[in-house]
N, C-alpha and C positions, 0 to 999 in steps of 0.2 A: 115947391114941396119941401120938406123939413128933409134933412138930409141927418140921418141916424149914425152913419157909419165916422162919420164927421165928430160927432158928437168926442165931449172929454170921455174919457174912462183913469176912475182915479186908485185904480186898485195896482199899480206902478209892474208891472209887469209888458215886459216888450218881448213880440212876437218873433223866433228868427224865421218861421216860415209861414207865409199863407198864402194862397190863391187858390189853382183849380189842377184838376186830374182827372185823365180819363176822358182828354177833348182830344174828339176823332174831327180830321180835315184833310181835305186833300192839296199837296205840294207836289211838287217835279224836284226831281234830284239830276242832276247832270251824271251823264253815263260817259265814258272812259273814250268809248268812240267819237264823243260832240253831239250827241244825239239824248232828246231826255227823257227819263222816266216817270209817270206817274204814278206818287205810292199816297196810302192811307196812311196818316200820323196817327198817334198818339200823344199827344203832350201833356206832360207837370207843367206848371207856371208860376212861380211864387217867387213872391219882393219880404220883407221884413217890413214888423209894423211895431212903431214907435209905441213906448208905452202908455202914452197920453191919446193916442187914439179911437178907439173904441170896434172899428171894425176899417174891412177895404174896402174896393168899390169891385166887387167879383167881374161886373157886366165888361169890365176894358180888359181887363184878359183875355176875353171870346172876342172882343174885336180885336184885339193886335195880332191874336193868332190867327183869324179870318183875311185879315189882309193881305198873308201870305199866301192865300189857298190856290193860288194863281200863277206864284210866281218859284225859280229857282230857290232851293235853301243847299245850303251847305253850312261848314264850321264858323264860315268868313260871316255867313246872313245870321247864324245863331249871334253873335255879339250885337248884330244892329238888333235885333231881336229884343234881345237884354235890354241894349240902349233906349229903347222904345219906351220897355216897362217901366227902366225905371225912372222915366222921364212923367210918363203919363200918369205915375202911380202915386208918383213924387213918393221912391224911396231910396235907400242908401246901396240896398242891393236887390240882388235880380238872379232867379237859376231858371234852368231850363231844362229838360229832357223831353226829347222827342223821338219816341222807338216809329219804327217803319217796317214791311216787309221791303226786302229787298232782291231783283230776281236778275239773276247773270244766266248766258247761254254757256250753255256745257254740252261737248260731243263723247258720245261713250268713246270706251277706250279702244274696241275690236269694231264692232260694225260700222264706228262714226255717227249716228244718228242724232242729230241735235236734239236738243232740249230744252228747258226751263228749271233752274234750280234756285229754290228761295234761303234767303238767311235774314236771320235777325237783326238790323242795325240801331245803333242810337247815336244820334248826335247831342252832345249836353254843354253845359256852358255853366259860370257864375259872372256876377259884376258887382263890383263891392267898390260905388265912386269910380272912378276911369280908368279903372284895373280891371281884365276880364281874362279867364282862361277856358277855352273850349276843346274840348273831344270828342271824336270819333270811336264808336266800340263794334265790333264785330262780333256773332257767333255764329262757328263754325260748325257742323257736324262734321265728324271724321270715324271711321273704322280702326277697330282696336286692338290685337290680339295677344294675349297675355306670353310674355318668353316663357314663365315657368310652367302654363300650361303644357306649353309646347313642346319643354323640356321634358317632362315627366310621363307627357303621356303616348302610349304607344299607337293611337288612331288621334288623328287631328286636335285640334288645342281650342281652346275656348274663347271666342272672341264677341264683343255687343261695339253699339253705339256711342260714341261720348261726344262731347260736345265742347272744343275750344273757343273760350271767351278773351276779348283782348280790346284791351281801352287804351288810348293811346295820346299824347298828347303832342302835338306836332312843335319843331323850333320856327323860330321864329321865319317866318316866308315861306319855309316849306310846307309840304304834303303828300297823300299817297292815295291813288284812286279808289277807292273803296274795293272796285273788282282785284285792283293788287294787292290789297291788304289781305282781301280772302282765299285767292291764289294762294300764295306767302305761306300763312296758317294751313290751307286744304294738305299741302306737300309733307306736312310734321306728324302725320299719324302714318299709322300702318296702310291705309289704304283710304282715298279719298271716296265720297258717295255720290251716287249719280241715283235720279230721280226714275230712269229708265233702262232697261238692263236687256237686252237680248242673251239667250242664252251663253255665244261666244264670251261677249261680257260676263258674265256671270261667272263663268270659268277664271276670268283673267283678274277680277277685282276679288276672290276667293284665293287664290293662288301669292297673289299679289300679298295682300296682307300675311299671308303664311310664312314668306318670306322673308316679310320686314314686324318682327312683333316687338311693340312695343307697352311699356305702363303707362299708367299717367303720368308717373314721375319724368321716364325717357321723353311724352310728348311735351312737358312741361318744362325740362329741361331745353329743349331745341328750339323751344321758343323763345325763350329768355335769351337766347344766344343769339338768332335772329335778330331779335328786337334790338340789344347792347349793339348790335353791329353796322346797327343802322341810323348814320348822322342827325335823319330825319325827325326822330322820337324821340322826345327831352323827357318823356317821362309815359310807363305806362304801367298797367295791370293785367295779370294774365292768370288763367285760370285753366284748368284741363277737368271733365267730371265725365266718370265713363257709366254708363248705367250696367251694371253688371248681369248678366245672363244667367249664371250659379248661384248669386248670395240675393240676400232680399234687403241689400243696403249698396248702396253706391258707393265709389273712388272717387278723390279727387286732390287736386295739387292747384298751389295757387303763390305768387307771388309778385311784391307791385315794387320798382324802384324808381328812382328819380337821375336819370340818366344824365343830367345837366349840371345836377349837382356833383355827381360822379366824374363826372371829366373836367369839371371845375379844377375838383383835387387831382386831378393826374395830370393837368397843365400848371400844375404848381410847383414850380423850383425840383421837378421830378420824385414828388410824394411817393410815386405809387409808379414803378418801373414797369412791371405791366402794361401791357396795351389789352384796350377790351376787346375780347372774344370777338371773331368775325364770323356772321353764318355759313354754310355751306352754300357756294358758288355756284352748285346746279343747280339751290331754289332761292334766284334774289327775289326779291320784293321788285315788282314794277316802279318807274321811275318817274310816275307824275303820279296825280291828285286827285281829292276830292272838290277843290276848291269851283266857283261859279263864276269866276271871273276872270 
């Protein structure tokens, strides 16, 4: 049959994205314990198209992403992934994004009663020829309570929901379990959430944040410090957005650096006498991966 997509197109314009969005399939993510989970993806999928092309061939995207529906994915599978595309696409480059729900056990704080708590994850990738970089992102919800409320007012202080987001890009051989990436982030707010609350609880995660209040700025700050502190991340982005309870617009703090470049310059002939920031010791980061292998 005449194959259309094939055809020239002489109107000299080259494509840097195209393929498909909004393809739901089921994967297994490797859990922290060796044990795997099965989540519903989401995936982007898009290669670049030459100008002299005329269109892709949509239908191999739904199959490269079907042949995983089966099997482990991690950061390490997003590259073969890539690799796939832009093999079967035959193009120069290749991106990826793939959101997930993702669910860890949490015990409340007072009564202990396990539970199930979800967060957002994305694993994303490019491949431009046999250069590829992939990440991991997390979002976190966390509890927030404002200092200046607290300062000023004579009965309790005003506190809501915000949500830490963190994209990370790993050095080279390393990695961080997903559940200690999210640990990590839960500990930088005023008070971490739990999906279940007895009333004890309730008491102790109200109390809890009363005591520790922080802005966006402060969780957004202590992230950044985190992150610089940790050999493992050559480069990330971090974000803090609190939905506010009193105003009818939202907070939020956001910043992204290149951590590999950074220490580049500070192993040079002593540029930069400084050493970077270390996090705070009673909340490291766990010490292994997200990887499937």
């Amino acid at each position: 049959m005449k194959d259309v997509q094939n055809q020239q197109d002489g109107r000299g314009v080259a494509i840097q994205r195209v393929g498909v969005k909004d393809v739901h399939f089921p994967f297994q993510v490797r859990e922290k314990d060796n044990g795997f989970q099965s989540v519903l993806g989401q995936a982007r999928l898009s290669v670049d198209l030459p100008h002299h092309f005329k269109g892709t061939h949509l239908s191999r995207f739904i199959e490269i992403l079907l042949e995983w529906s089966r099997k482990p994915v991690s950061t390490h599978e997003v590259e073969d992934i890539l690799r796939a595309t832009r093999t079967r696409l035959d193009a120069e480059r290749a991106h990826l994004d793939l959101r997930f729900k993702y669910f860890v056990e949490k015990v409340a704080p007072v009564s202990k009663v396990p539970q199930l708590m979800d967060y957002d994850v994305e694993f994303s990738g490019d491949m431009d020829g046999e250069v590829s970089t992939t990440m991991v992102a997390v979002e976190v919800p966390i509890t927030t309570l404002c200092p200046c409320s607290k300062e000023i007012s004579k009965y309790g202080a005003h506190n809501q929901r915000s949500v830490v987001r963190v994209q990370v890009r790993f050095a080279a051989g390393r990695f961080i379990w997903i559940e200690g990436l999210i640990r990590a982030v839960e500990g930088l707010g005023s008070c971490e959430l739990f999906p279940l609350l007895k009333r004890e609880d309730e008491k102790y995660v109200t109390e809890r944040a009363y005591e520790n209040p922080k802005f966006v700025e402060d969780v957004l700050r202590d992230t950044v410090l985190m992150l610089r502190g940790d050999d493992r991340v050559d480069w990330f982005e971090a974000s803090c957005e609190s939905f506010e309870s009193i105003h009818n617009h939202n907070a939020f703090a956001w910043q992204v650096e290149d951590l590999a470049a950074q220490r580049s310059e500070w192993g040079v002939g002593g540029a930069l006498e400084a050493t970077p920031p270390r996090p705070d010791p009673r909340r490291p980061v766990e010490t292994v991966g997200t990887s499937t292998n």
